[in-house]
GUNUDO-881440 format. One record per residue: residue in three letters; x, y, z of N, C-alpha, C in turn. Coordinates in steps of 0.001 Angstrom, whole numbers, padded with zeros to 6 digits, always signed. Layout:
N
ALAXYZXYZXYZ/...
END
This chain:
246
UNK-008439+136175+095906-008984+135075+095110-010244+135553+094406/UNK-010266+135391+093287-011517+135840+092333-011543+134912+091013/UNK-012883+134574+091016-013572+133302+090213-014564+133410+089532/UNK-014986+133126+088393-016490+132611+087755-017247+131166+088334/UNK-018308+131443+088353-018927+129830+088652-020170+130334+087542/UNK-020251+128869+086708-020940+128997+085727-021938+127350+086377/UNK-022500+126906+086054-023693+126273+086458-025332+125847+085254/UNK-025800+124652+085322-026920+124212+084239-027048+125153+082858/UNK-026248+124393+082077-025870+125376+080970-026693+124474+080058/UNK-026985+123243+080276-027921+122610+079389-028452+122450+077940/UNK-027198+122387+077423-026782+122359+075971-026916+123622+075251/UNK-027068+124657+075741-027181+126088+074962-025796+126514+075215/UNK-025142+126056+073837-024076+126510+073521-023320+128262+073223/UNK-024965+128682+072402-024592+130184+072557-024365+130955+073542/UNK-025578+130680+074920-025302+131040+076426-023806+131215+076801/UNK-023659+129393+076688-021932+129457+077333-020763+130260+076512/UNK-020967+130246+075403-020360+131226+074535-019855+133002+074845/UNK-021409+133006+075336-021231+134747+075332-020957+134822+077017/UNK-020991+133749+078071-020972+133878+079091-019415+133718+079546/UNK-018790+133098+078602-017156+132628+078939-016434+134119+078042/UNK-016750+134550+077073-016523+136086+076299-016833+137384+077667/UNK-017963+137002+078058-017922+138178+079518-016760+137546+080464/UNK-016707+136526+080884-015654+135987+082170-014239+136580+081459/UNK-014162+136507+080220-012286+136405+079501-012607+138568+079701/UNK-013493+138571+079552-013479+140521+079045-013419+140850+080660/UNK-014081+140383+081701-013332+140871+082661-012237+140483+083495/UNK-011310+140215+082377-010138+139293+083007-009688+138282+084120/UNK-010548+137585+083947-011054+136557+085445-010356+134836+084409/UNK-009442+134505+085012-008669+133658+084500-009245+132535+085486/UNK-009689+132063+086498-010701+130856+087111-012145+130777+087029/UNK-012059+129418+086858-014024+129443+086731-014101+127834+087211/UNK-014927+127914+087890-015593+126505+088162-017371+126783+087239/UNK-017254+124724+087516-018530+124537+086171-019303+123674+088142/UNK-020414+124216+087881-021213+122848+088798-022243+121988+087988/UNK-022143+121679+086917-023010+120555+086189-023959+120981+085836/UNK-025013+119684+085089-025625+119536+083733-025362+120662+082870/UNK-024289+120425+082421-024256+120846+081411-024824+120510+079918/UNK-025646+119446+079736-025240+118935+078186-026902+118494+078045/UNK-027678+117667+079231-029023+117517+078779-030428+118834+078247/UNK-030854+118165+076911-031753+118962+077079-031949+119070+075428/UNK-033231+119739+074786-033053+119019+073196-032490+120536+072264/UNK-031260+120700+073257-030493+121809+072033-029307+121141+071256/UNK-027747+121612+071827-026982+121412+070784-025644+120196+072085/UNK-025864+119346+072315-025125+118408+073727-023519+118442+073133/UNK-023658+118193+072009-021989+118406+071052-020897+119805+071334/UNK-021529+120577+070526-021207+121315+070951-020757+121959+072135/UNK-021967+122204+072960-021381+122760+074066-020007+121647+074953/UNK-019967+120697+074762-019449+119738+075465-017706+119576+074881/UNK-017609+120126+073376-016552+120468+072942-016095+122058+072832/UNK-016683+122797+073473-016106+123661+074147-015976+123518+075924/UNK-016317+122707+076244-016169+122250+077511-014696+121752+078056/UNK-014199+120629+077092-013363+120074+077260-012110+120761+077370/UNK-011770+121373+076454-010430+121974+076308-010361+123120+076994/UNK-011791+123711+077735-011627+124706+079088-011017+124362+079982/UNK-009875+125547+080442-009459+125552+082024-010404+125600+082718/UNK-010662+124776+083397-012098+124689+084452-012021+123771+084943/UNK-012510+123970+086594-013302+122846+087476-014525+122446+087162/UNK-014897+121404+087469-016089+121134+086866-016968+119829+087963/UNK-017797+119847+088368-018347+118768+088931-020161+118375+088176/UNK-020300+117283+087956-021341+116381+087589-022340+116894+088047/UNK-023574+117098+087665-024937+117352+087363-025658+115720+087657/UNK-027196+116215+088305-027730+114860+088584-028043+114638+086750/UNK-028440+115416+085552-028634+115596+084694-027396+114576+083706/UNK-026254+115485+084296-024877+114748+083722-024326+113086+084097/UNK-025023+112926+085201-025399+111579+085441-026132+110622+084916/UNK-027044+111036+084588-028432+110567+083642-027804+109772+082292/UNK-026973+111012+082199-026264+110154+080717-025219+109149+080685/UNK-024947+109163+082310-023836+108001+082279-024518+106608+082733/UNK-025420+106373+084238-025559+105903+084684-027278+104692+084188/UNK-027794+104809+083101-028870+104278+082511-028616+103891+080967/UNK-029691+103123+080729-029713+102672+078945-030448+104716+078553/UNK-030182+104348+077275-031124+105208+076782-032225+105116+076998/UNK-032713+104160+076857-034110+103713+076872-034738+104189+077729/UNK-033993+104306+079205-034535+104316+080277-034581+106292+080855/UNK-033706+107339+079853-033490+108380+079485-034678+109085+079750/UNK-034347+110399+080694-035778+111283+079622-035381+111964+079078/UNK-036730+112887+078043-037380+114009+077468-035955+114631+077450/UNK-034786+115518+078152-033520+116369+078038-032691+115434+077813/UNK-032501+114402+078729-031565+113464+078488-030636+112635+077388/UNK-031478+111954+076495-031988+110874+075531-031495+111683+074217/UNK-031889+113191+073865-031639+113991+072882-029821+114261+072977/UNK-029955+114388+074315-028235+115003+074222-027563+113778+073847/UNK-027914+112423+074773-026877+111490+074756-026674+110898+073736/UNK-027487+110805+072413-027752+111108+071002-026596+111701+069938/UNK-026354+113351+070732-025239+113163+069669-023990+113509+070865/UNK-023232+112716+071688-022652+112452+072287-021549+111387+071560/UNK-020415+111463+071555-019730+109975+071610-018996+109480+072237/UNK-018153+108117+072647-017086+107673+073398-016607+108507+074412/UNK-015611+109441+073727-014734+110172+074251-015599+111443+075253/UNK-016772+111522+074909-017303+112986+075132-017914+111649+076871/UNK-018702+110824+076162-018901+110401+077824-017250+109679+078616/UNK-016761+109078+078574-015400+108859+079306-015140+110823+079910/UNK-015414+111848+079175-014433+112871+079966-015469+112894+081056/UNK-016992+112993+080584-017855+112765+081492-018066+112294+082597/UNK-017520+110805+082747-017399+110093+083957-015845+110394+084417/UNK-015363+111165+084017-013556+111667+085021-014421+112654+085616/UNK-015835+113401+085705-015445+114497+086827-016316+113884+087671/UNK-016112+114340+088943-016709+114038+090358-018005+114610+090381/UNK-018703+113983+091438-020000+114682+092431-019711+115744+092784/UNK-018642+116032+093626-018577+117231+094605-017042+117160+094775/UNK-016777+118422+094651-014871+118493+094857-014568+120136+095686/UNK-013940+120520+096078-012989+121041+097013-012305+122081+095756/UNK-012350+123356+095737-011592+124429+094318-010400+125369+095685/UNK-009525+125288+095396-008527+126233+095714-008992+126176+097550/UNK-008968+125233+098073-009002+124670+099266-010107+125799+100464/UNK-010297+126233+099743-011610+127551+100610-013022+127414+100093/UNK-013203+126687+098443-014632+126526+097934-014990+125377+097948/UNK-016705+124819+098266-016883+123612+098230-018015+123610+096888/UNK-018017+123283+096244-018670+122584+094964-018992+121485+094816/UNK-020431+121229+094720-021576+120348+094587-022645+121067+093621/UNK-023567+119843+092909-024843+120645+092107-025716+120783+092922/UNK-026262+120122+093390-027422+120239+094428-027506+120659+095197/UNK-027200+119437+096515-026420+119403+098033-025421+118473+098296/UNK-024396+118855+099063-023491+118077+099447-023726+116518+099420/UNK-025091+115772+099274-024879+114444+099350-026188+114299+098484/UNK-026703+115134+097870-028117+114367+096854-027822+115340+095691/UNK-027853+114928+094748-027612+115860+093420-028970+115917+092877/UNK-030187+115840+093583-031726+116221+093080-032142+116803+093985/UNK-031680+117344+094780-032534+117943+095947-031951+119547+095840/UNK-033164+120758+095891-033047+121747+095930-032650+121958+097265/UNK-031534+123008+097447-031285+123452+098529-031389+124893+099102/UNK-031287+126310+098258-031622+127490+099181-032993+127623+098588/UNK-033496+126888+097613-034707+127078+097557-035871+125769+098234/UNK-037246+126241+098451-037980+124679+098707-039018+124772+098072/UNK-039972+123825+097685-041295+124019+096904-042189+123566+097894/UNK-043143+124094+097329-044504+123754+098887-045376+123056+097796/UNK-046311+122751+098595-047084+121644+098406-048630+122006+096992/UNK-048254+123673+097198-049608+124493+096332-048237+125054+094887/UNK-047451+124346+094956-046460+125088+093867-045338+125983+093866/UNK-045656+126891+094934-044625+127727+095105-043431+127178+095488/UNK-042592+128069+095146-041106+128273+094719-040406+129252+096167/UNK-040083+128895+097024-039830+130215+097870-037988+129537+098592/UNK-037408+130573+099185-036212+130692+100117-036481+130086+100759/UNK-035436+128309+101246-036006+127536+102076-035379+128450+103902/UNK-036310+127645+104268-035911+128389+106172-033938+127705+106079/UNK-033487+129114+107067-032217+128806+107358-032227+127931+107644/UNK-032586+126739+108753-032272+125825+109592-032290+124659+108685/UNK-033002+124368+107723-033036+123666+106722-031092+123893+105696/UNK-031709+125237+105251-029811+125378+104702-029058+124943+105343/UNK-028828+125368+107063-027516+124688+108025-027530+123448+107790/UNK-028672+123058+107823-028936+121550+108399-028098+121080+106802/UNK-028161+121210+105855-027602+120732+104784-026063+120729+104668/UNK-025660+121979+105228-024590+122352+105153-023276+121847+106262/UNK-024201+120765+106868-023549+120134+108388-022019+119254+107834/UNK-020768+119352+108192-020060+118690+107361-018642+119338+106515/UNK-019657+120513+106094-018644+121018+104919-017848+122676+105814/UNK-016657+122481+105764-016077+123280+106357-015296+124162+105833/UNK-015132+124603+104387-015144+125825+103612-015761+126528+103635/UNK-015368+128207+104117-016154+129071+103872-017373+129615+103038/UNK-017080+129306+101710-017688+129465+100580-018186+127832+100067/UNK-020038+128009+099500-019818+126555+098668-021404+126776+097985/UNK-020389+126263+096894-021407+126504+095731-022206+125558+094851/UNK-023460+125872+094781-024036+124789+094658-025189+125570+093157/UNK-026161+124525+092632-026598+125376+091135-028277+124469+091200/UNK-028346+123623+090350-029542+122634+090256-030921+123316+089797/UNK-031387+124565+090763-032786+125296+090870-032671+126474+089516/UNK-031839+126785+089074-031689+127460+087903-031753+128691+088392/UNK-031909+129568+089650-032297+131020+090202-031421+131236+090872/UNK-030791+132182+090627-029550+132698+091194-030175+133352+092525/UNK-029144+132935+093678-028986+133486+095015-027944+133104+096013/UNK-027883+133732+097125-027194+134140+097776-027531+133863+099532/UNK-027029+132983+100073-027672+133285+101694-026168+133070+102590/UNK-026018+133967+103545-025270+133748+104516-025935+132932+105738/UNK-025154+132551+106149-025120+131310+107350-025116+131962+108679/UNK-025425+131815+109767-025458+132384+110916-023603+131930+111167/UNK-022848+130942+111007-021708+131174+111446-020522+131753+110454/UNK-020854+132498+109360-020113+133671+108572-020097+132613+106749/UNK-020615+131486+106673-020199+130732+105459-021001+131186+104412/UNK-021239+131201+102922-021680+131746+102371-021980+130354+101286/UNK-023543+130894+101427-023725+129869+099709-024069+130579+098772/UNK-023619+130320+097469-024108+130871+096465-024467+130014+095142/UNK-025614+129972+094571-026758+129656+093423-026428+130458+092244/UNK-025110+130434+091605-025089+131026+090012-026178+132064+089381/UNK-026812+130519+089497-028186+130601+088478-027673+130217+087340/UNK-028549+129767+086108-028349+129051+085096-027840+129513+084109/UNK-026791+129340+082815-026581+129880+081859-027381+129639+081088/UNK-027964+128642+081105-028994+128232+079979-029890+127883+079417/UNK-030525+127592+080917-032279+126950+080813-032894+128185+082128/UNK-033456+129498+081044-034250+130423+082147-035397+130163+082757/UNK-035641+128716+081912-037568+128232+082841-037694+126649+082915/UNK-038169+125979+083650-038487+124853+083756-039570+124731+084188/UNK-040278+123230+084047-041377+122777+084390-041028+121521+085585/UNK-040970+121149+086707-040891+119998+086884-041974+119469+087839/UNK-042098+118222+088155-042958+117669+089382-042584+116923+090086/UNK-041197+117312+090719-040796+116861+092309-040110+117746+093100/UNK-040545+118007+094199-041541+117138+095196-042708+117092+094924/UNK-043177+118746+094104-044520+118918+093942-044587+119638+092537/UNK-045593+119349+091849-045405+119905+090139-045395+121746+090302/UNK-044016+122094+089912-044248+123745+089804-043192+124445+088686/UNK-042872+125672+088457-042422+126009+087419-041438+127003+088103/UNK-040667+126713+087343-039122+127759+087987-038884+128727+086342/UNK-038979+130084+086733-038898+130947+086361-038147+131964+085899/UNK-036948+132683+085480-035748+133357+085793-036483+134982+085675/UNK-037478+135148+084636-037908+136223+084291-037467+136946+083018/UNK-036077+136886+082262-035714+137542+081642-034854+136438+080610/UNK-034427+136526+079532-033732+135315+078795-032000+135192+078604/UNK-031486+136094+079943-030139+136647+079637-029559+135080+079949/UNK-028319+134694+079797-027321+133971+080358-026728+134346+081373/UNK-026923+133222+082653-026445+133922+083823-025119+133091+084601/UNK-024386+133858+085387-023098+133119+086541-023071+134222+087305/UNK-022108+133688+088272-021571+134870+089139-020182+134673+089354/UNK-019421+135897+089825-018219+136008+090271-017947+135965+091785/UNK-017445+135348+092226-016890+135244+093595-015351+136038+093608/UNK-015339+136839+094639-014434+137568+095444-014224+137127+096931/UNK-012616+136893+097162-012618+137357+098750-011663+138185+098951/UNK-012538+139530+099428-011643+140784+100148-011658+141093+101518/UNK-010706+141121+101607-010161+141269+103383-010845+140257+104308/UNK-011052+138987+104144-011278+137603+104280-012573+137281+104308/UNK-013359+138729+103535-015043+138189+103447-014940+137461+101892/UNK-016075+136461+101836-016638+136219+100009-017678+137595+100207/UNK-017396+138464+098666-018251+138610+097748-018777+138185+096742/UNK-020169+138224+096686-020495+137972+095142-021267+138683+094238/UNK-020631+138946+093154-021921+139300+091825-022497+138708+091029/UNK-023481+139051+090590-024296+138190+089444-024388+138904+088730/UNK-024135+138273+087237-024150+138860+085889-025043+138374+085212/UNK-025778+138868+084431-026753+138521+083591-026296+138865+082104/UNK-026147+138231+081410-025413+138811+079607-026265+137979+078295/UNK-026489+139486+077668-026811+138810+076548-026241+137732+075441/UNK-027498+137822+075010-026800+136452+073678-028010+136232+072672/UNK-027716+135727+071878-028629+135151+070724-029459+134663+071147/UNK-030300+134344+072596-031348+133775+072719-032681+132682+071870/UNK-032928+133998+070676-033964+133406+069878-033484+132489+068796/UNK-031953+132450+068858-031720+131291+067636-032094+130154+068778/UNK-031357+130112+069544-031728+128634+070844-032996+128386+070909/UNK-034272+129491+071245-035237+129217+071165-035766+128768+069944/UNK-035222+129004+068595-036176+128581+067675-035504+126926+067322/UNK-034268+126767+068237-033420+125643+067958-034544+124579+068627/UNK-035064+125124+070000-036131+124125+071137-037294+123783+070423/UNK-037762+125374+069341-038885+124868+068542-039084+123977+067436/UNK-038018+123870+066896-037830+122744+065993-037360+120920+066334/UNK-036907+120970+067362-036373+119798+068537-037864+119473+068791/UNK-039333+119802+068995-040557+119732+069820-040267+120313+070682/UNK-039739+121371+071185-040032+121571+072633-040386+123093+072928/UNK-041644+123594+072744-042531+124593+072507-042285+125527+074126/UNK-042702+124494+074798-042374+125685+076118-040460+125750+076550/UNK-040106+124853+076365-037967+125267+076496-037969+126798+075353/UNK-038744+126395+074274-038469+127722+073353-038921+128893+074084/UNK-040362+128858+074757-041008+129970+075169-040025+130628+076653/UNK-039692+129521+077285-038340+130332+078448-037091+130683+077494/UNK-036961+129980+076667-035509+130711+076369-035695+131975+075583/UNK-037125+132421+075241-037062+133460+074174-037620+134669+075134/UNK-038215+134426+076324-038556+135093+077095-037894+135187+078853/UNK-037911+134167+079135-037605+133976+080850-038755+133388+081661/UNK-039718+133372+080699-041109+132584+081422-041333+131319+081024/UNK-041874+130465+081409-042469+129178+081153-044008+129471+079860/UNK-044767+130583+080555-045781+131143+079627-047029+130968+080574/
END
């Protein structure tokens, strides 16, 4: 069994572009999506009509929620822009995919965690900002429930990897499309990727272990970024043209 998982692609259409061109070039015919895909003040159309007519699993984003479950009004800052140029049909496919679903009866797929789609899970933030690997017992403790080997989860935008003391494996993509954020919950801090590539990973299982790789691939970056700079959004431009917040 061998797969793509692609993850917070967040309306950067070029990302998903050059990231589904690497998945087809290394002949990898499955891919699961774990959500938000579409908020954020780039191109929500687009990417969302190349979405549709993909072979793909796909599960809901707390992001991808945002646009179903409120007025505009009540929208933020990523939100409000996408759901903008959105129409009918693009939210209805929207509300057909699930929270969390089950891929080829061995993967579990969720954005977050298995039961909160805002809560970071292999990562935690502390109270002075930092960004660090939350303690195992915290991961188990999340992971209580789900009885697939493999389960994949996205939300924190930083790709990683932790094994479980009883052999299960999680794995964090990382983002195709938003390399930096700013947010303030639990505590105001900045998530980082470092570099402006488009990222997923491939899942393998050989001789009944998961492997995984992470790919990092280029792309047009600075058109997206100068797309954020013209939208207002000065620091989305400065991560997407770099990998930093600034």
């Amino acid at each position: 069994m061998r797969f793509a998982a692609i993850a917070d692609i967040h309306g950067n259409y070029l990302a998903l572009e050059a990231v589904l061109a690497d998945i087809r070039a290394l002949g990898i015919a499955d891919i699961v999506n774990l959500g938000d895909m579409l908020s954020g003040p780039l191109d929500a159309r687009r990417t969302i009509e190349i979405l549709m007519p993909l072979d793909a699993v796909h599960v809901l984003g707390n992001h991808d929620r945002y646009l179903l479950d409120r007025p505009p009004e009540k929208m933020g800052s990523w939100d409000r822009p996408a759901y903008e140029q959105l129409d009918a049909a693009h939210l209805d496919w929207l509300r057909a995919q699930p929270m969390t679903r089950v891929f080829g009866e061995q993967v579990f797929l969720c954005h977050a965690t298995p039961d909160n789609d805002e809560v970071y899970w292999l990562n935690t933030v502390h109270p002075d900002g930092a960004v660090a690997l939350s303690p195992l017992d915290r991961i188990e403790q999340l992971a209580q429930g789900v009885t697939q080997s493999l389960i994949l989860c996205a939300h924190t935008h930083l790709a990683r990897a932790v094994r479980l003391r009883d052999g299960r494996l999680i794995v964090n993509p990382g983002s195709v499309g938003s390399p930096g954020f700013r947010d303030k919950h639990p505590y105001r801090h900045v998530v980082e990727a470092g570099t402006p590539h488009a990222r997923y990973a491939i899942l393998e299982r050989v001789d009944g272990a998961w492997q995984v790789t992470f790919r990092h691939v280029a792309y047009d970056h600075e058109a997206m970024a100068a797309l954020a700079r013209r939208n207002g959004q000065p620091e989305l431009a400065h991560a997407l043209a770099t990998g930093w917040i600034g």
